[in-house]
C-alpha positions in Angstrom: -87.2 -7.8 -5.4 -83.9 -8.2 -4.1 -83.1 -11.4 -1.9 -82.5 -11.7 1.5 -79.4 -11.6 3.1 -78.4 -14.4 5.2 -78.5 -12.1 8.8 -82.3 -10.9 7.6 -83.9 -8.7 5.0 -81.8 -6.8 3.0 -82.4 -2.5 3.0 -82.5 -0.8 0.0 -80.0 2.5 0.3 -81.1 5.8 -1.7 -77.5 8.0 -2.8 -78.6 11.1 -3.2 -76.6 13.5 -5.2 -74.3 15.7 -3.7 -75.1 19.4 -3.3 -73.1 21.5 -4.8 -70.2 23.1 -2.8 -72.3 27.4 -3.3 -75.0 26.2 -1.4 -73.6 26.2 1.7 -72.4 30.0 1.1 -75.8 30.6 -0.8 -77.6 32.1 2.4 -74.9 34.3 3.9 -74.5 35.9 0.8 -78.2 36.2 0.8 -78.4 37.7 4.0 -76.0 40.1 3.6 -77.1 41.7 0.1 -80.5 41.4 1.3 -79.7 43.4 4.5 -77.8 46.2 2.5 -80.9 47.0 0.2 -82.2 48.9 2.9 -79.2 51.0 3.6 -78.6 51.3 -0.6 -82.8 52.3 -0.8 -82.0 55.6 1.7 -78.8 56.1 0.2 -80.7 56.1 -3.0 -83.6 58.0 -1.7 -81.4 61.1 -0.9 -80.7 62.1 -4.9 -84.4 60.5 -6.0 -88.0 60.7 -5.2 -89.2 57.3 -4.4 -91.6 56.4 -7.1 -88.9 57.7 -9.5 -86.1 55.6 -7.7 -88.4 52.3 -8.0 -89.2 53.4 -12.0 -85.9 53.4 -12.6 -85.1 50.5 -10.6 -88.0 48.2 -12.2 -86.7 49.5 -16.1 -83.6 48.1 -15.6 -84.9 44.7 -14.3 -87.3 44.6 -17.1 -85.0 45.4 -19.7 -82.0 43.1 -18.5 -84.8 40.2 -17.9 -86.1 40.8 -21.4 -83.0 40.2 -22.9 -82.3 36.7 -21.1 -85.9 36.0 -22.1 -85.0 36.8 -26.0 -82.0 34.6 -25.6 -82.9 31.6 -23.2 -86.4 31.3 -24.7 -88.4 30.0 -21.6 -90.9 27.9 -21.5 -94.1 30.5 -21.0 -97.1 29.8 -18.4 -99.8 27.2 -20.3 -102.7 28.9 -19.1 -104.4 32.9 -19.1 -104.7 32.6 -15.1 -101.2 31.8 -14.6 -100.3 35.0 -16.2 -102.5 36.7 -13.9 -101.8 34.7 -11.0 -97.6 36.1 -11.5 -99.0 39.5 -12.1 -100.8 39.8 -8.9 -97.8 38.0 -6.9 -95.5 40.6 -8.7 -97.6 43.5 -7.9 -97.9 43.5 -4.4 -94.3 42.9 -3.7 -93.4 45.4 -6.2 -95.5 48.6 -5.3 -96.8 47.6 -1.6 -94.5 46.2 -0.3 -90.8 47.8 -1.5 -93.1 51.0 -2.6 -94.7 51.7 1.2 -91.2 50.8 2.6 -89.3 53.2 0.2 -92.2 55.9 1.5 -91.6 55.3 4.8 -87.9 56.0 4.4 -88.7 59.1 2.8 -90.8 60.0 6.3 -87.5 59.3 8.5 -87.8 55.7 9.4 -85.2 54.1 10.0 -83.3 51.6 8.1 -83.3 48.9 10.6 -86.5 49.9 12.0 -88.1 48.8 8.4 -85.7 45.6 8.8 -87.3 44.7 11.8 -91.2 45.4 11.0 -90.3 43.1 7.7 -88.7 40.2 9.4 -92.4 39.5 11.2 -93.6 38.3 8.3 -92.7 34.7 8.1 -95.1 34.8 11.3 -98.0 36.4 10.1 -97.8 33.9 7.1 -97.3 31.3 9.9 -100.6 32.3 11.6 -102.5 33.4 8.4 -101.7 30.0 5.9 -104.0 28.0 8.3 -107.0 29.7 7.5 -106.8 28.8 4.2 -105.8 25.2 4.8 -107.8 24.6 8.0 -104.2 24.0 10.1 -104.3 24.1 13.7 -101.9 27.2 15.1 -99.5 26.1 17.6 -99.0 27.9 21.1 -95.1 28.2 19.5 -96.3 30.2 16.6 -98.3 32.6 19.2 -95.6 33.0 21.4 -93.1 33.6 18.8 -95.3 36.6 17.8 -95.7 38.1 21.0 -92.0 37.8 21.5 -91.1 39.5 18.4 -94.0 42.3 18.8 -92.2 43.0 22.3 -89.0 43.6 21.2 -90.2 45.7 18.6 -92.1 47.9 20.9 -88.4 48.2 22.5 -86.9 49.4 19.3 -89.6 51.6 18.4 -89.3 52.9 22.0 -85.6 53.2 22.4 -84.8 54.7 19.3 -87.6 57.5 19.9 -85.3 59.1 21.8 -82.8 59.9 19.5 -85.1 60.5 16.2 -88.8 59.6 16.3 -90.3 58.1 14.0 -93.5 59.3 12.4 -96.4 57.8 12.8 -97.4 57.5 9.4 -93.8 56.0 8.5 -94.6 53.1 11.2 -98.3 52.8 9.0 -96.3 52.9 5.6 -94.0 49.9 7.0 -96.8 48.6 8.7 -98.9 48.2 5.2 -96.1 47.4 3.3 -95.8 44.4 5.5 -99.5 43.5 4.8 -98.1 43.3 1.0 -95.3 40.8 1.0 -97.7 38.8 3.5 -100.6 38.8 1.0 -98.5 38.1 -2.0 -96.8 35.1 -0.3 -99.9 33.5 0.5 -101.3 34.4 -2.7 -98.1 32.0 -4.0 -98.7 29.5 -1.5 -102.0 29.0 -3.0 -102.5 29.3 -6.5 -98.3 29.2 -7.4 -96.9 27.2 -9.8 -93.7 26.5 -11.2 -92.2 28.7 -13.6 -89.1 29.6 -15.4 -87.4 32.0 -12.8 -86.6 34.2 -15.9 -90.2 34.8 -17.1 -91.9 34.9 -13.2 -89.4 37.6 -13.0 -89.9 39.4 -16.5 -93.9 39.3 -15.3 -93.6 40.2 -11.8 -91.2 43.3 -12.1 -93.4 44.7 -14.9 -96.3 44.9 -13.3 -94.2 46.6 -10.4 -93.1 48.8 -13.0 -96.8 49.4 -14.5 -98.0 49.8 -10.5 -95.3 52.4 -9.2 -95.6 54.4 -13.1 -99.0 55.6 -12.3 -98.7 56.2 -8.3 -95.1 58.4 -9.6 -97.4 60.5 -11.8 -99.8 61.4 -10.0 -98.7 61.9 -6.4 -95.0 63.2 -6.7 -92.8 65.3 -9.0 -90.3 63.0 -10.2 -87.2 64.2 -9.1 -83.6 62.4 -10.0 -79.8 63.5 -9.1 -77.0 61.4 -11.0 -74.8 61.3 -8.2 -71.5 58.6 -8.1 -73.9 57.4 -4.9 -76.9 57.6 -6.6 -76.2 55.5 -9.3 -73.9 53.0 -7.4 -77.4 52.5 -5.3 -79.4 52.0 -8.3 -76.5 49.5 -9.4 -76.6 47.5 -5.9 -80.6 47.5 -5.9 -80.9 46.1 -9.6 -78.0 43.6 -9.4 -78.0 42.8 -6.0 -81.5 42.6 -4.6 -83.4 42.2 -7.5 -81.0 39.7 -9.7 -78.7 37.9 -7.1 -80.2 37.9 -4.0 -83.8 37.1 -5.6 -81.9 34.2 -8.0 -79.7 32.7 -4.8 -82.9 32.1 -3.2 -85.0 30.6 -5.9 -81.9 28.3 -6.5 -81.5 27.2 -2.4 -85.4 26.9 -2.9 -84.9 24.5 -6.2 -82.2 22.8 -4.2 -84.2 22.0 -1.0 -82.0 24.5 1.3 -84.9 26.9 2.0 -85.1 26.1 5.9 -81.3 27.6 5.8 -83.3 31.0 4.8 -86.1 30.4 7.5 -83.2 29.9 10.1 -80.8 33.0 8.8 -84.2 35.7 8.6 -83.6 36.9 12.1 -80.4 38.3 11.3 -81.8 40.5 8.9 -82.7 43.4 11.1 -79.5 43.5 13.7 -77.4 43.4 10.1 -79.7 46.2 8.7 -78.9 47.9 11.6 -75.4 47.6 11.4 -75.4 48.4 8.0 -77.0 51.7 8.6 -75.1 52.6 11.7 -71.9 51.9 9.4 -72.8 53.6 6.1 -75.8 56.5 7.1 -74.8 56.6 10.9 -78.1 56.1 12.2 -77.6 55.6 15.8 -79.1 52.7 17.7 -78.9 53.2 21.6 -78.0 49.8 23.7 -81.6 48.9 24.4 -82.4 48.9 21.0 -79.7 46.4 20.5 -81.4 44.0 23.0 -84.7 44.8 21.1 -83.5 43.2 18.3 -82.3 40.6 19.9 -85.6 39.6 21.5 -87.5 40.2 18.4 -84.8 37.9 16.0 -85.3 35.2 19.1 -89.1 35.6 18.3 -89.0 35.4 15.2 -86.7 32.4 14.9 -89.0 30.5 17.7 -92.3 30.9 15.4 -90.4 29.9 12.7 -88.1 27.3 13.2 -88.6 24.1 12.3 -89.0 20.9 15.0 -86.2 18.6 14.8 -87.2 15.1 13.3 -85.8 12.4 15.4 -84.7 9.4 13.4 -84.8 5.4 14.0 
């Protein structure tokens, strides 16, 4: 033990490392090329049916992450569960969640619409996690909900008068929701660490092995190589699924995941913007302010109290 200093006990300092100079850029780039893969999904969706979009989309991911997995030589998960527990992360991100959105594109909902319904799920994962871990739910939590829920009634509303959406499009989103929800506390439970390179090799093959059958048997694959098509494809495989996905598991590594948390909001109004820019999908003033109230409750439910210090 170190002495004492003359004026009283002496205090041990901890220097932490410095973080690298990316990571404070790491979540706007995140946001942004997360926002455009809804805009690049319905520009895809025009030249490709959406089971056939997602095949394609998955091969590529598989084949790119196999080859990083033949050359960096992971360490694989120890134990038979592990496998499975990746798998049935992978699976309902995969075809639930992106697979019900892409589906509810197809049906004429819009691409900040989707955005919107998306963004409540750090909420319902807020609300749900306790259940399994016995938490108490804080009136915050609640009234972050009901904030968001009302200004997505206003969005849903407003824009209904310029293109309504269909109900089953809403349900699509709606279930697709459920997805990412049930595979996030699926991770929160039973997740371990892995090598980003094989969690990704496992969980966008059994996307690929989920949307196969469903492409099969419910649509006739249809593709158009359009310039737009395949610079969509290009944007969805490189940008979502490689950067985007690999940004946040290295802010995660790194201890920056509240940046994320705090940025999700922006997701829709940026969607939205997005769209408006690139498939002119019109959003009427009110539905502006809709988003608006829904981002402020979503960030209010999520958002993390300040810790004050001695």
């Amino acid at each position: 033990m170190a002495p004492d200093s003359p004026s009283g006990p002496r205090v041990s300092r901890v220097i932490s490392a410095p973080r690298p100079g990316w990571l404070a850029l790491a979540p706007v780039i995140f946001l942004l090329l997360w926002s455009g893969g809804y805009v690049f999904a319905k520009i895809g969706l025009r030249d490709a049916t959406p089971m056939a979009l997602l095949c394609l989309r998955y091969g590529v991911v598989v084949i790119l992450m196999a080859a990083l997995f033949a050359l960096m030589r992971p360490a694989l998960p120890r134990r038979p569960a592990d496998w499975g527990h990746l798998a049935f992360v992978g699976f309902p991100i995969q075809v639930v969640y992106f697979g019900l959105s892409y589906l509810a594109f197809s049906s004429g909902v819009s691409a900040g619409t989707v955005a919107l319904i998306m963004s409540l799920q750090p909420i319902l994962v807020a609300l749900i996690a306790p259940l399994w871990t016995r938490e108490r739910v804080g009136a915050r939590r609640w009234l972050g909900l009901f904030i968001a829920l009302a200004g997505t009634v206003v969005v849903i509303i407003s824009r209904s008068a310029l293109a309504p959406p269909s109900w089953s499009g809403l349900l699509l989103t709606t279930l697709g929701l459920f997805g990412m929800t049930a595979a996030t506390l699926w991770e929160k439970r039973f997740g371990r660490p892995h090598h980003p390179v094989t969690a990704n090799l496992v969980g966008y093959a059994a996307g690929l092995l989920g949307v196969l059958p469903m492409m099969l048997a419910f649509e006739t694959p249809a593709v158009h190589w359009s310039a737009s098509f395949i610079g969509a494809l290009a944007y969805l495989v490189v940008g979502n699924s490689l950067i985007a996905l690999g940004l946040l598991l290295a802010m995660v590594r790194a201890g920056a995941v509240s940046r994320v948390s705090a940025l999700l909001f922006l997701v829709p109004p940026m969607a939205a913007l997005f769209a408006w820019m690139a498939l002119d999908e019109a959003m009427p003033p009110a539905a502006w302010l809709g988003l608006a109230i829904a981002g402020a409750g979503v960030y209010v439910a999520t958002r993390e109290p300040r810790t004050t210090r001695p």
